[in-house]
Backbone as numpy.savetxt, mean C-alpha at the origin, in Angstrom:
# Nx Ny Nz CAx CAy CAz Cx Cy Cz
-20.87 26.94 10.35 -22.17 27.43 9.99 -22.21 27.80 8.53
-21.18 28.43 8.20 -20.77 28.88 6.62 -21.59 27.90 5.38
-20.84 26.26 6.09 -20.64 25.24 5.26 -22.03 24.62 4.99
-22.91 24.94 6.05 -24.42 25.11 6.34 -24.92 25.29 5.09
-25.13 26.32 5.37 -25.68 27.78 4.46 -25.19 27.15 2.96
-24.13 27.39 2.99 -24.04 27.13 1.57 -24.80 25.80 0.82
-24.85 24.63 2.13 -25.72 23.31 1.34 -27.11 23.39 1.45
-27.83 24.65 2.23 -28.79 24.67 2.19 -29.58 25.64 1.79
-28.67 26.37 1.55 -29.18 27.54 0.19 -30.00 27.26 -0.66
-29.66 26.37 -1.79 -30.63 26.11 -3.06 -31.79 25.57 -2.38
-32.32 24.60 -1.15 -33.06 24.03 -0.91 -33.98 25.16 0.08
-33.48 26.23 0.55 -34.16 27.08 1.46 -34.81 28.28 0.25
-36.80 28.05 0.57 -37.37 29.09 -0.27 -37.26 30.43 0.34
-37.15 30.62 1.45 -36.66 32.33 1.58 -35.74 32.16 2.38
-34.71 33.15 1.87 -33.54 33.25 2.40 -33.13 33.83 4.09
-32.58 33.00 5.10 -32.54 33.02 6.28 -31.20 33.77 6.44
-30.60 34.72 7.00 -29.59 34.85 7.52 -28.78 33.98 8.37
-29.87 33.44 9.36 -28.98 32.60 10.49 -30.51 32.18 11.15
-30.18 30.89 11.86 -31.66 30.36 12.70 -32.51 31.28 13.42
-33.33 31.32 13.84 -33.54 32.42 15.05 -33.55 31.63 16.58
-34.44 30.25 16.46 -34.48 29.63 17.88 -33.55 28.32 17.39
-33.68 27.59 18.41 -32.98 26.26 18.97 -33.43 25.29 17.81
-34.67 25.12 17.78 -35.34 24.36 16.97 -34.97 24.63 15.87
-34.63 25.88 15.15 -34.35 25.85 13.97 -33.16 25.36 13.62
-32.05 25.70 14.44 -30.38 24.84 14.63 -30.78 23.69 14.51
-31.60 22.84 15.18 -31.62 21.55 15.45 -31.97 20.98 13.87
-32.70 21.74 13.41 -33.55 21.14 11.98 -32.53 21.10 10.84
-31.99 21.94 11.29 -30.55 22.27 10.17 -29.95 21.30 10.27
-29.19 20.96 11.92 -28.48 19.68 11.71 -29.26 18.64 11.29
-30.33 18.00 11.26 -30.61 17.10 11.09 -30.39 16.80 9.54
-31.27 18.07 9.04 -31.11 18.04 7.56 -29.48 18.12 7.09
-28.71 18.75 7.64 -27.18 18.47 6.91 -26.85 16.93 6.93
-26.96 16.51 8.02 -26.85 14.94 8.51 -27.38 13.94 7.14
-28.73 14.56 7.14 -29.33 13.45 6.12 -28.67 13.61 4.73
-27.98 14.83 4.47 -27.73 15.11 2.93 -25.96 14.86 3.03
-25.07 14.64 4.03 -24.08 14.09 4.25 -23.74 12.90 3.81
-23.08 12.49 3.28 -22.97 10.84 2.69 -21.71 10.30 4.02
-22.33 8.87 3.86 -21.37 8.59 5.19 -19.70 8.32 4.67
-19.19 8.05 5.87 -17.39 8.06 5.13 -17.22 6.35 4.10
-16.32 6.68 3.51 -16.27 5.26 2.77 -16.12 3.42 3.26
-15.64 4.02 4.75 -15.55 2.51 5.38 -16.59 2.19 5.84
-17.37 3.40 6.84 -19.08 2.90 6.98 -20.06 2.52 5.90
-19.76 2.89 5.06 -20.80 2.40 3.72 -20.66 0.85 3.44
-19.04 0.55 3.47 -18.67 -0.49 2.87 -19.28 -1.82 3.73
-18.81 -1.32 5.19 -19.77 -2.12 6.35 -21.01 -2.31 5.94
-21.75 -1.14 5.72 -23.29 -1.26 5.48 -23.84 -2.44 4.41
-22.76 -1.96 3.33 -22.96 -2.42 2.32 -22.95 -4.24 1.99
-21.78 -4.31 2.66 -20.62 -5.65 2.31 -20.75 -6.21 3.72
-20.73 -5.94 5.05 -20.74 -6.78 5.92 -19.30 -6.18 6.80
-19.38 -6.50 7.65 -17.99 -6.19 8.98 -16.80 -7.32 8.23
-17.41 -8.35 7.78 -15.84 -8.95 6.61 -15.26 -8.14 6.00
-15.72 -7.32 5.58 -15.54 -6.81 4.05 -14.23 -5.59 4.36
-13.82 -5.33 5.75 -13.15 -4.64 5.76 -11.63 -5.47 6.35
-11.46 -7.04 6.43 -10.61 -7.45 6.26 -10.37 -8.31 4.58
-11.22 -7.90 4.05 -10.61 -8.59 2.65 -9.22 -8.01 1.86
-8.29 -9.13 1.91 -6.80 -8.79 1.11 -6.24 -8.93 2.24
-6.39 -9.63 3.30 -5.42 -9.24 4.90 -4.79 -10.37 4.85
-4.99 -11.66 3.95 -3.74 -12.80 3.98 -2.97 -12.62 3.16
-3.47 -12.28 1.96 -2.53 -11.81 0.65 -1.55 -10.54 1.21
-1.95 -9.74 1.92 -1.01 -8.48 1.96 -0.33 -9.39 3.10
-0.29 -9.93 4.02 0.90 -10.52 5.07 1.31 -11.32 4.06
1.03 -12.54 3.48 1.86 -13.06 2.75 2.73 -12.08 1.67
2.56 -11.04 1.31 3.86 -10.11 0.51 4.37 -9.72 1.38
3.82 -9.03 2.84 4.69 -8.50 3.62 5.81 -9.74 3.73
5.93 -10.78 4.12 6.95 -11.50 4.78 7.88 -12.12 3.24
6.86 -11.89 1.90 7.67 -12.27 0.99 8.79 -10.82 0.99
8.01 -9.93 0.90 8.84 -8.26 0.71 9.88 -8.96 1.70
9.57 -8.87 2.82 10.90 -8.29 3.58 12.01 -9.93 3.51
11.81 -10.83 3.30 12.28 -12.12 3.16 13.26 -12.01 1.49
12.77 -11.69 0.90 13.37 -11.80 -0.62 14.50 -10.42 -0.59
14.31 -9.61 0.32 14.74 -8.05 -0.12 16.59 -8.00 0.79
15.93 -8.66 2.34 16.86 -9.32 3.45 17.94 -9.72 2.47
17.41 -11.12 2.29 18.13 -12.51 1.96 18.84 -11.78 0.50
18.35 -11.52 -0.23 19.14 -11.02 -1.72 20.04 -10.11 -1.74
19.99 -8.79 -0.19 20.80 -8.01 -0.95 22.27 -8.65 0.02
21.88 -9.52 1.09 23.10 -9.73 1.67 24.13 -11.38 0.52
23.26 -11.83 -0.06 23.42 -12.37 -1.12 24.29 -11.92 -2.01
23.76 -11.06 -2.68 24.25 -10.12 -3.58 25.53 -9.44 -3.13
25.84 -8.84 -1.75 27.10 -8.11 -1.37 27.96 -9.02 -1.52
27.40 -10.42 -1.02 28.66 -11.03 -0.66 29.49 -11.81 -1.85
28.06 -12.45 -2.89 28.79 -12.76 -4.38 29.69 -11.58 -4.65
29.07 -10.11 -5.12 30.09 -9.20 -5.34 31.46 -8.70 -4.84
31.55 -8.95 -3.07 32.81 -9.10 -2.63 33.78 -9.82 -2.99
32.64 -11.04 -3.10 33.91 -12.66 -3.30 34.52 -12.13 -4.96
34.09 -11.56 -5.91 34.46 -11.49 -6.91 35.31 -11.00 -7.39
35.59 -9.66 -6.46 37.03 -8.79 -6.27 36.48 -7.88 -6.65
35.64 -7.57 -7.89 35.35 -6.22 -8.76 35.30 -4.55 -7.52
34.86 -5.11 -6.47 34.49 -4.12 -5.72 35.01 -4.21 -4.54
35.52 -2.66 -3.63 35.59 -3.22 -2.50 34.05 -2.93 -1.43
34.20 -3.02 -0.07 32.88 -2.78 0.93 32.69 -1.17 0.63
31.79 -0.63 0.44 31.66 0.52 0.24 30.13 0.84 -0.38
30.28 2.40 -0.56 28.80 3.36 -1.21 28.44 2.04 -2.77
29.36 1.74 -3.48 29.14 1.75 -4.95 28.88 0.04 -4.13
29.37 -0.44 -3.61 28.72 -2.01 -3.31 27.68 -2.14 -2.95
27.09 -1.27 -2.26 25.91 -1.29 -1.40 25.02 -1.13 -2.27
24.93 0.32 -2.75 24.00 0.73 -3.93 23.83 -0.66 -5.29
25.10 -1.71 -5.31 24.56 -2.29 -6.87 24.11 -3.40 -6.17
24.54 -3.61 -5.05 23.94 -5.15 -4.13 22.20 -4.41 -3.74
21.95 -3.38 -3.20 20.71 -3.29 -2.74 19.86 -3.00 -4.32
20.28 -2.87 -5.17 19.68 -2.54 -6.77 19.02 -3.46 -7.16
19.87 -4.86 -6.96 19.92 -5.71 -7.62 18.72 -6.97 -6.46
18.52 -6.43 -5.08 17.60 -7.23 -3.64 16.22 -6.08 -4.25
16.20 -5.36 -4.95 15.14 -4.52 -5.36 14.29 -5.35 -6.55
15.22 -5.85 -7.47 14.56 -6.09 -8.73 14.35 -7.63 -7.93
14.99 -8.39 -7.41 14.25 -9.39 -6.89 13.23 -9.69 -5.70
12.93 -8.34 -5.22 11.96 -8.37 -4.29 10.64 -7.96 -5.38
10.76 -7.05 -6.16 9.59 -6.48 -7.17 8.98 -7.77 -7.64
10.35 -8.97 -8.32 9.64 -10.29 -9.18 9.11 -11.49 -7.99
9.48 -11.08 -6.86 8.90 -12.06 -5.78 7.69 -11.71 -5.68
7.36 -10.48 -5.21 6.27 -9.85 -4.93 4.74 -9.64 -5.77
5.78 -9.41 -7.03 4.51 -9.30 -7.95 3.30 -9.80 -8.34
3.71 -10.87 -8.05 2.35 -12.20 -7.61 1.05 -11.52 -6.83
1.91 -11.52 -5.40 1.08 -11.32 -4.05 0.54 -9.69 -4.52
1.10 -9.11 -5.06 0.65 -7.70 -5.48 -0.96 -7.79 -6.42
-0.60 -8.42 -7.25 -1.73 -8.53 -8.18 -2.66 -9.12 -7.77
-2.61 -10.20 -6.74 -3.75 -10.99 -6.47 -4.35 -10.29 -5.24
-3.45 -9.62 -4.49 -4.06 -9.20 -2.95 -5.03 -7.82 -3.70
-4.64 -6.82 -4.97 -5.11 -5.92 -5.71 -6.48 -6.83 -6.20
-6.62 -7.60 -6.59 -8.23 -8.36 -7.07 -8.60 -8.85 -5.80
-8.25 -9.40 -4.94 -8.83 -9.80 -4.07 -9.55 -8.51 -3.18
-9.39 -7.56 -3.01 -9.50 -6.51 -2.20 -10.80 -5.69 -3.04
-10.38 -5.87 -4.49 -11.45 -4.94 -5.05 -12.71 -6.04 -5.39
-12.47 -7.04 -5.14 -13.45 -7.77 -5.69 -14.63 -7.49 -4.26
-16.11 -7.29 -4.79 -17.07 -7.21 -3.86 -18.15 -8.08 -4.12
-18.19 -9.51 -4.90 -19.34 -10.15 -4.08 -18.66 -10.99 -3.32
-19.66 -11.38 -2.53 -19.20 -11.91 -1.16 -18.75 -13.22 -1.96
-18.74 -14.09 -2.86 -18.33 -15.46 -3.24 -16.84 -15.04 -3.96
-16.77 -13.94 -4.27 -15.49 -13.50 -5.19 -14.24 -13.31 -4.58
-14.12 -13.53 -3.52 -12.79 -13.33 -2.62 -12.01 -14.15 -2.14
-12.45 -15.62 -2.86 -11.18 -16.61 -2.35 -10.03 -16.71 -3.58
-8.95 -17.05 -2.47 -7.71 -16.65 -3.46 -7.27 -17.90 -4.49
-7.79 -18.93 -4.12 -7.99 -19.89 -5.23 -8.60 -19.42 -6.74
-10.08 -18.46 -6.29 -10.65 -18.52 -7.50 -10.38 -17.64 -8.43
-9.84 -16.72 -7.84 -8.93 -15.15 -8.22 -8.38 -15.59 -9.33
-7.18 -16.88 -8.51 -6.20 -17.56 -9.25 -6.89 -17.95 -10.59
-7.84 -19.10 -10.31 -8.30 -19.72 -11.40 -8.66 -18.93 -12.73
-9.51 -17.79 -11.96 -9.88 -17.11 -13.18 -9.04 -16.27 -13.53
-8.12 -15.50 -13.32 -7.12 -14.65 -14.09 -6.23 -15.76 -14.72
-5.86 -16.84 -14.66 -4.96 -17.76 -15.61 -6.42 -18.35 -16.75
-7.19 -18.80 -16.28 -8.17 -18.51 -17.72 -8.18 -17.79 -18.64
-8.42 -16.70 -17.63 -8.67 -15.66 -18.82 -7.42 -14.77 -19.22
-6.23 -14.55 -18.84 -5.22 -13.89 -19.19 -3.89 -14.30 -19.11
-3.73 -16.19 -18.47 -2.62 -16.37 -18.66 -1.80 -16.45 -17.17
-0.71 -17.39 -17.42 -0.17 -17.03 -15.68 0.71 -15.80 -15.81
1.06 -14.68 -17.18 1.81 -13.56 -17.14 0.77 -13.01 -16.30
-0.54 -12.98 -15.78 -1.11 -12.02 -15.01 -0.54 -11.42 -13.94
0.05 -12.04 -13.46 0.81 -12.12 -11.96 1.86 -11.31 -12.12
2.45 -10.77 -13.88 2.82 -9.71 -12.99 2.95 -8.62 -14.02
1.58 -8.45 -14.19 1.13 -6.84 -14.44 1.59 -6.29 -13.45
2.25 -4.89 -14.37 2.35 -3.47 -13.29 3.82 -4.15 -12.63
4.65 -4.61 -13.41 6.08 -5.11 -12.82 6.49 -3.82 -13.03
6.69 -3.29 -13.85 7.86 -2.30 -14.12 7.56 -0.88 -13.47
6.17 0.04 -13.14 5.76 0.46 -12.29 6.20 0.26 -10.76
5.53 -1.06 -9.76 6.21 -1.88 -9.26 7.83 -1.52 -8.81
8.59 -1.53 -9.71 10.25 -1.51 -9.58 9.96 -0.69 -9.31
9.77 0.57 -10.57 10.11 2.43 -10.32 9.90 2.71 -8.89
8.70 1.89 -8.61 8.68 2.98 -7.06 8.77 1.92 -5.74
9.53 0.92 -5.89 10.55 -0.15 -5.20 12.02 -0.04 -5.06
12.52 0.35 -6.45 14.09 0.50 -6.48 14.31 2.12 -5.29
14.46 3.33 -5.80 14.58 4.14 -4.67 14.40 3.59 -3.54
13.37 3.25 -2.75 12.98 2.72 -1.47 14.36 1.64 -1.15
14.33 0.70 -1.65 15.25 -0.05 -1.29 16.77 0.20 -1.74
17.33 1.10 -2.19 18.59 1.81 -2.42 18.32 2.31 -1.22
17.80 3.28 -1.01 18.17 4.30 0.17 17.98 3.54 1.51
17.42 2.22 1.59 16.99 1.92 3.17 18.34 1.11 3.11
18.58 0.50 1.91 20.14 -0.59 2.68 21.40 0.26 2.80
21.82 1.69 1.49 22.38 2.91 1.70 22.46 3.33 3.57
21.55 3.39 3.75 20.96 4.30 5.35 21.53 3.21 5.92
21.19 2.40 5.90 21.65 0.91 6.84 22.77 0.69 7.17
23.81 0.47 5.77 25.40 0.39 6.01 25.79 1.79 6.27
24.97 2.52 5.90 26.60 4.10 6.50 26.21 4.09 8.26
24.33 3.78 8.86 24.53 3.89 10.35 25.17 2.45 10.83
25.63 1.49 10.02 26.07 0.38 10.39 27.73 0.86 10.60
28.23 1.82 9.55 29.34 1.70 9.83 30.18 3.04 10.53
28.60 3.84 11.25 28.75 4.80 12.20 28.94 4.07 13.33
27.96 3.49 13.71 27.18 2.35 15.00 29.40 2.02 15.06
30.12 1.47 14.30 31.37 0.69 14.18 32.85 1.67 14.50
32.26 2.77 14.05 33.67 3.96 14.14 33.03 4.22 15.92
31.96 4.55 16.21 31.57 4.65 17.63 32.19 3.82 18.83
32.03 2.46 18.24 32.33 1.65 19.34 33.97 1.56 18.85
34.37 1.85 18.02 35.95 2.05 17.89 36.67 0.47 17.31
35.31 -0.38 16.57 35.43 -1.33 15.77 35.81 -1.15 14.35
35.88 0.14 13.68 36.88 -0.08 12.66 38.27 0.10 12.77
């Protein structure tokens, strides 16, 4: 009721304490209702159409399966060049420079699908959302480096994430191993 009052203060010429009948509650809600703005996804509906709230949904699966495909494949890549090499043995310091290194190549895989699924999503006329034309026009006008604005951003808050999830991975991998009495 508080939250009432307070939006209908400036608009009320003499000041009410509280409703007196039913009817007056009722008038209140109505009027809060009307001076309420709706939430941002109903507008967008209103606005843009029931599409408009899957736009960016091929671009973001296509990074999802690039993310987890490039991140997989590189850091077990990466362990195993570094094993074969001798420098290191299986351990904290292997894990950490093998998953470092499935980080910076998941960021330059990704960066693509990042930038374009980011225009595709914000773009709002209805002709502006195919990913062809996205394409076309950001290499017009800025070049194929477009693709990967916001790389180094990107990493900063990619590298942690993927240190600590392949980190987490091999120490319960090599709990899961002292358990079953496989080391």
């Amino acid at each position: 009721m508080g939250s009432t009052r307070s939006v209908l203060r400036p608009l009320s010429v003499t000041p009410s304490p509280r409703p007196s009948s039913i009817s007056d509650v009722q008038s209140l809600v109505v009027l809060e209702a009307t001076l309420t703005p709706p939430p941002p996804n109903v507008q967008m509906v209103r606005d843009e159409g029931f599409s408009s709230m899957a736009r960016g949904m091929g671009p973001n699966v296509v990074r999802a399966v690039l993310m987890n495909a490039s991140q997989l494949a590189s850091y077990d890549w990466f362990k195993a060049e570094i094993l074969n090499t001798g420098y290191m043995k299986d351990g904290i310091a292997l894990h950490f420079t093998a998953s470092f290194a499935a980080g910076t190549v998941a960021t330059t895989v990704c960066s693509p699908a990042d930038v374009l699924k980011s225009r595709i999503m914000n773009a709002s006329a209805p002709g502006s959302t195919s990913t062809l034309q996205a394409i076309r026009t950001a290499i017009k006008n800025e070049g194929p480096m477009f693709m990967f604005k916001g790389w180094v951003p990107a990493w900063m808050r990619l590298q942690p994430t993927t240190i600590l999830i392949f980190l987490t991975f091999e120490q319960l991998k090599n709990g899961v191993d002292w358990w079953r009495g496989d080391l």
